[in-house]
C-alpha positions in Angstrom: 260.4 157.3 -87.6 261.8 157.7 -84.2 258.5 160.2 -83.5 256.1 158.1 -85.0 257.2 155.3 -82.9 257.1 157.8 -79.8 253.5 159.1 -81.0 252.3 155.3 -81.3 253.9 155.0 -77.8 251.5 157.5 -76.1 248.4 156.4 -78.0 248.7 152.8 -77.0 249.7 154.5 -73.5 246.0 156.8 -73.6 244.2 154.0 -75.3 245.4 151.4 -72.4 244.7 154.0 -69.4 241.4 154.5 -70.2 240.3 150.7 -70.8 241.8 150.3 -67.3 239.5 153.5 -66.5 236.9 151.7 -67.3 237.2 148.3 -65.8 237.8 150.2 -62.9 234.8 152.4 -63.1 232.8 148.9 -63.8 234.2 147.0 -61.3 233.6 149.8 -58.2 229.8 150.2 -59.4 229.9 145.9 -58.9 229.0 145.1 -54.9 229.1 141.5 -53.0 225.2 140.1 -52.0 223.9 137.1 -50.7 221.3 135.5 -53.5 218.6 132.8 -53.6 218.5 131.3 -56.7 216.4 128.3 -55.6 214.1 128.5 -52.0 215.6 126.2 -49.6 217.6 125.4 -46.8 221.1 127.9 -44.9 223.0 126.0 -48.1 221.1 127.7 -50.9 222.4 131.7 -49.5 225.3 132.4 -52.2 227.5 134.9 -51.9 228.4 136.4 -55.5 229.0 139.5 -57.1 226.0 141.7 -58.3 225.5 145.4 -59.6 225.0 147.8 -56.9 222.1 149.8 -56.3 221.8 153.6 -57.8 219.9 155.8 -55.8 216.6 157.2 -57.4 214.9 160.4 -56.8 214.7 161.3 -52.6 216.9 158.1 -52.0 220.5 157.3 -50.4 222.7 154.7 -51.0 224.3 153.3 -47.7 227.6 151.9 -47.6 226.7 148.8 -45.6 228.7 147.9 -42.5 226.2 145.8 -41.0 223.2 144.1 -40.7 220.4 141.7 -38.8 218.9 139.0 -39.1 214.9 138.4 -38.7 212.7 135.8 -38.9 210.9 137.6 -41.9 214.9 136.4 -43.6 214.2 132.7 -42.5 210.6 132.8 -44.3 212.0 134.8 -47.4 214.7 131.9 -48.2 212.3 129.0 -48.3 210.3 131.2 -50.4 207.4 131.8 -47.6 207.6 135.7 -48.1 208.6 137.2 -51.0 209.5 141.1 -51.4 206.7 143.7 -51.7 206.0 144.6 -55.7 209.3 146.7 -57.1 211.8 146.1 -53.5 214.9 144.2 -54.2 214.8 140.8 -53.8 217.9 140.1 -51.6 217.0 139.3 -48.3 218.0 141.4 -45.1 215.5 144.2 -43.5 217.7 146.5 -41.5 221.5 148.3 -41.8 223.8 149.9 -40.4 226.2 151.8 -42.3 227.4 155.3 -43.8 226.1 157.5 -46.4 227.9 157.0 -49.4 225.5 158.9 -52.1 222.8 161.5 -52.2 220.1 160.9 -55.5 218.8 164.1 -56.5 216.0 165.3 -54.2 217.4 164.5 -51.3 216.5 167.1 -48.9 217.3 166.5 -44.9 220.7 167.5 -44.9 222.1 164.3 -45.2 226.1 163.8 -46.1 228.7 161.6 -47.5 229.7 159.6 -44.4 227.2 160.0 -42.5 226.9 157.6 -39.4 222.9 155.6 -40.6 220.7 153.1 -39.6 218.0 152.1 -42.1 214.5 150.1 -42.2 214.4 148.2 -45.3 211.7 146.1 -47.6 214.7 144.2 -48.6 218.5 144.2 -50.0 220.4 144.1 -46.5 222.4 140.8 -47.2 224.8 143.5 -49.4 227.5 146.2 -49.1 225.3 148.6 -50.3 221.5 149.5 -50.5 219.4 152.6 -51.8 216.7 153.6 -49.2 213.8 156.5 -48.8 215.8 159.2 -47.0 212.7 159.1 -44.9 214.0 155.6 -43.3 216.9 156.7 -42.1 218.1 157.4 -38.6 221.1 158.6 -37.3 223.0 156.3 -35.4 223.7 157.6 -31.6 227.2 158.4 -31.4 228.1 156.3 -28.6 226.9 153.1 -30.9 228.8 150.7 -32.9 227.7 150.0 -36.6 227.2 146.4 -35.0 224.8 147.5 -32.3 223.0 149.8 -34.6 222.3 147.6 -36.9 220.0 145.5 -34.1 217.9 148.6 -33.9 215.3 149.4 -36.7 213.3 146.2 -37.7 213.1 145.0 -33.9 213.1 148.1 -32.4 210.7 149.9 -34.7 208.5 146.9 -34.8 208.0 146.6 -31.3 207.3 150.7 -30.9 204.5 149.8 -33.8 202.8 147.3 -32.1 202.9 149.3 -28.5 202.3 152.5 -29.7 200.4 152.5 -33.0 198.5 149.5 -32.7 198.0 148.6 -29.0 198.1 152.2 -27.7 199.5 150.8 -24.5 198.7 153.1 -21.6 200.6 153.1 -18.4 200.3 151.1 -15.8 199.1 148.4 -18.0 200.3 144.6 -17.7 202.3 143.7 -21.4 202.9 139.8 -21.8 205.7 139.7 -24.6 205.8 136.3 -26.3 209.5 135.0 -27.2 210.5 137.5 -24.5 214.1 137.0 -25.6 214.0 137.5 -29.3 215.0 141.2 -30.9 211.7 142.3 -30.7 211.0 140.6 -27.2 214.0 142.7 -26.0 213.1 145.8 -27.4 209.5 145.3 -26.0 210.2 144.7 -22.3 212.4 148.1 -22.5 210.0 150.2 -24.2 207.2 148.9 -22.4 209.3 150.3 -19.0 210.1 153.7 -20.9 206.4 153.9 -21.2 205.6 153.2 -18.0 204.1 149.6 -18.6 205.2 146.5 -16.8 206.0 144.1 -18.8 206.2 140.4 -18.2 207.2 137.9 -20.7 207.7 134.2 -21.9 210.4 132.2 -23.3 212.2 128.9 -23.2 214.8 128.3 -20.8 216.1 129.6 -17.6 218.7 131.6 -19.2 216.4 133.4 -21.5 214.0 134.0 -18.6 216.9 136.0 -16.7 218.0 137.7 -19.5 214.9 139.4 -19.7 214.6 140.0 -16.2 217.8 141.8 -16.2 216.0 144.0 -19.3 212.9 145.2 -16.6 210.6 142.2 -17.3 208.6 142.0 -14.2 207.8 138.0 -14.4 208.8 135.6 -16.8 206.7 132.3 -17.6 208.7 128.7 -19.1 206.7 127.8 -21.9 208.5 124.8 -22.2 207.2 124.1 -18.3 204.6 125.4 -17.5 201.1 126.8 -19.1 202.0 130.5 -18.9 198.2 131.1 -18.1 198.4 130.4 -14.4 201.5 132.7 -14.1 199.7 135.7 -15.8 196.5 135.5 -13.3 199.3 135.0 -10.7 200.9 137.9 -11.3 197.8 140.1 -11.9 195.9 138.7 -9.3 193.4 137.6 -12.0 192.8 140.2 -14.2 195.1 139.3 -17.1 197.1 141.1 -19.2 195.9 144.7 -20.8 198.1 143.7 -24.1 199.7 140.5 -25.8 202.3 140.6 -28.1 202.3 137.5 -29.9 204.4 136.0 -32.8 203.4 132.2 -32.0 199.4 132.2 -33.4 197.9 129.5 -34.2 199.0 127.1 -31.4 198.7 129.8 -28.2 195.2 130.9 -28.9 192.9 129.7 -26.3 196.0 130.3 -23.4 196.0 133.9 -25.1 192.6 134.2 -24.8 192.4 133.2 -21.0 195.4 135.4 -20.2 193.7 138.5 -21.6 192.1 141.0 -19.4 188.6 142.1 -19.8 189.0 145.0 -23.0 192.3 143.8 -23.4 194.1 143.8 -27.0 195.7 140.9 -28.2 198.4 141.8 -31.2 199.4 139.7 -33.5 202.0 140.2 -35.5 203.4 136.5 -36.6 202.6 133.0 -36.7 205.3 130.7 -35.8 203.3 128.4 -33.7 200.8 128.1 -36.9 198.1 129.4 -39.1 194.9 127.5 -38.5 192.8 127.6 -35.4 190.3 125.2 -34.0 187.5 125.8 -31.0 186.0 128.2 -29.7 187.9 131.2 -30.4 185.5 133.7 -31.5 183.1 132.8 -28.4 185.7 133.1 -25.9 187.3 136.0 -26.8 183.7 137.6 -27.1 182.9 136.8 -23.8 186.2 138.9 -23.0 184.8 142.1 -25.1 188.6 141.4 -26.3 190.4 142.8 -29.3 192.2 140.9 -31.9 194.8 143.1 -33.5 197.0 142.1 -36.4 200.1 143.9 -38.2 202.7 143.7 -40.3 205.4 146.3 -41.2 207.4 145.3 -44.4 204.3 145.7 -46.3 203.2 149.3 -45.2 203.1 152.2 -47.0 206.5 154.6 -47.4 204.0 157.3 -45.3 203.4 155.0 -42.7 207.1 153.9 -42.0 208.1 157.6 -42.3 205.8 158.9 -39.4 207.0 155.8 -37.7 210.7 156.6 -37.8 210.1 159.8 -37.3 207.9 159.2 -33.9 210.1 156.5 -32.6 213.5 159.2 -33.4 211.6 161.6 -31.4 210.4 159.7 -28.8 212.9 156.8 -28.0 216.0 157.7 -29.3 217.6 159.5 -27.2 217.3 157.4 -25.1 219.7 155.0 -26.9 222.7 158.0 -26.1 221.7 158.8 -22.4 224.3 158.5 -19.9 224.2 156.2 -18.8 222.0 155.1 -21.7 218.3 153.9 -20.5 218.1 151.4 -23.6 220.4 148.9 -25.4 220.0 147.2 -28.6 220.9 143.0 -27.3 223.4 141.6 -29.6 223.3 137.4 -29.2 225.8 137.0 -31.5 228.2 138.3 -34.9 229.0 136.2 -38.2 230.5 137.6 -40.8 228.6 137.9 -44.3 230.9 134.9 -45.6 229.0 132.7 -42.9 225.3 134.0 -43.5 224.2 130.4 -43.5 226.0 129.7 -40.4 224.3 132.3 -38.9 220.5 131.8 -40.4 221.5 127.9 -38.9 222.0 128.9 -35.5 218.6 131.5 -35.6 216.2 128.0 -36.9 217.9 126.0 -33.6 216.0 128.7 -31.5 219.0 129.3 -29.6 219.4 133.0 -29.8 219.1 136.0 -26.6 218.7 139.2 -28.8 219.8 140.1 -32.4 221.8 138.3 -34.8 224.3 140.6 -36.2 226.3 140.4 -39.9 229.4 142.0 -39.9 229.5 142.8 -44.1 232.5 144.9 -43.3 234.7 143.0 -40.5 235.0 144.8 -37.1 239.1 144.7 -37.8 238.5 146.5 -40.9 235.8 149.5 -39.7 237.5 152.9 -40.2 234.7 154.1 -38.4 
């Protein structure tokens, strides 16, 4: 009796070791994300606990540490701009983090723990995320997860619209509207690496500054002043060779009278509105000028991969210099329990540079 009872002993021992086996094995393949279960205001973000991401054929899943807010986020909780067909449907379009699996195919060489940033259609809100290898860039080693994380949607958006769509050429005069935004900050510096001047405008004094500190040549106070005179100031009439402009609807004919003869305007958002009224066609005829739109979330895999690969070729470097010739502009952290705090204080306008979510607290980073 006294071995039976021992036998029974270690069964019930086995049988209770491997149900904890696999509660554990369930429980680490469980991640935290932020959801939307109904569009609507910073309230509706909920934090809860969803299955992570496995990486498919070519992929990687990232251990998130960080990422960045976007205006595309804002849009995407009030249900304005829903995920491309098949990409997750938690918000967040950039990371920063380390590589935590390879899915078969994988073939650049990545590793377990490797230091990553990532461009994203979606599913940055989380602690993890499976993504193309071909999106992934190493972060410089003299960079933060934080800081990195402010790099690839603003950074890679504003190389887009320079480089692939305007084909700025140096020497050229680059007005950057919302000068101090993540992409306005990443556009005054590139446009200097690429020998450009730029010139921007924004909303206050302090924003103005900022910029100027960045390498913007002039700033213009939309709040103040028509930025129109300013531009013909500054170029002694010509106008400006390129626009950047996320406003639309509401800047047109000041675009359009700021724009140099074969100039390209580039538009790439419409947070001034959608719906025009004049003259537009006429006037910007009578400029032989070029009306250029683009977005990025909804391009092909290709075409982000030969971006990332151009803008890791050409720019970033540049990020690790010494002393380093560009820096990613961090306004402010929140942590991922405060997301709507943070999506809050991006609607009131009142951020210089990237919003950053710490999904693994700076106290806690190993790395």
């Amino acid at each position: 009796m006294h071995h039976i009872l021992h036998t029974g002993r270690f069964l019930l021992g086995h049988t209770y070791q491997t149900a904890w086996n696999k509660c554990c094995s369930s429980f680490a393949k469980m991640m935290r994300a932020v959801c939307v279960d109904v569009p609507g205001g910073p309230e509706n973000l909920l934090l809860r606990t969803v299955p992570r991401p496995q990486p498919k054929d070519g992929e990687v899943l990232i251990k998130v540490h960080a990422t960045a807010l976007n205006r595309a986020d804002l849009l995407q909780r009030r249900g304005l701009y829903p995920p491309p067909p098949g990409e997750s449907d938690i918000i967040g379009l950039e990371v920063a983090g380390t590589v935590d699996t390879l899915g078969s195919g994988v073939k650049r060489g990545w590793k377990p723990d490797d230091r990553v940033m990532a461009l994203l259609c979606g599913g940055g809100y989380a602690e993890y995320v499976a993504v193309p290898e071909e999106l992934l860039i190493p972060i410089p080693p003299n960079l933060t997860h934080s800081q990195a994380a402010a790099i690839p949607e603003a950074w890679l958006t504003a190389f887009q619209l320079l480089v692939f769509i305007a084909q700025v050429k140096e020497g050229e005069v680059v007005l950057a509207h919302a000068g101090a935004s993540g992409v306005g900050t990443a556009a005054v510096q590139l446009v200097r690496l690429f020998g450009a001047v730029p010139i921007v405008t924004a909303g206050s004094p302090e924003k103005l500054k900022m910029t100027e500190n960045l390498g913007a040549a002039a700033g213009f106070n939309y709040k103040e002043e028509s930025f129109v005179q300013g531009v013909h100031n500054f170029t002694g009439g010509r106008g400006a060779n390129v626009i950047l402009d996320c406003i639309g609807g509401r800047n047109w004919e000041q675009n359009v009278s700021s724009l140099a003869t074969d100039g390209r305007w580039v538009l790439y958002g419409t947070m001034g509105g959608r719906t025009v009224e004049g003259d537009l066609l006429g006037k910007l005829l009578s400029k032989r000028g070029h009306l250029l739109t683009s977005l990025l979330r909804s391009r092909s895999l290709q075409y982000k991969a030969d971006l990332v690969e151009d803008f890791s070729r050409r720019v970033l470097p540049y990020f690790s210099d010494q002393p380093a010739s560009l820096r990613p502009v961090i306004d402010s952290t929140f942590n991922l329990e405060d997301i709507a705090e943070a999506h809050r204080h991006m609607e009131a306008n009142k951020n210089m540079g990237k919003i950053i979510i710490n999904v693994i607290p700076q106290n806690q980073e190993t790395q």
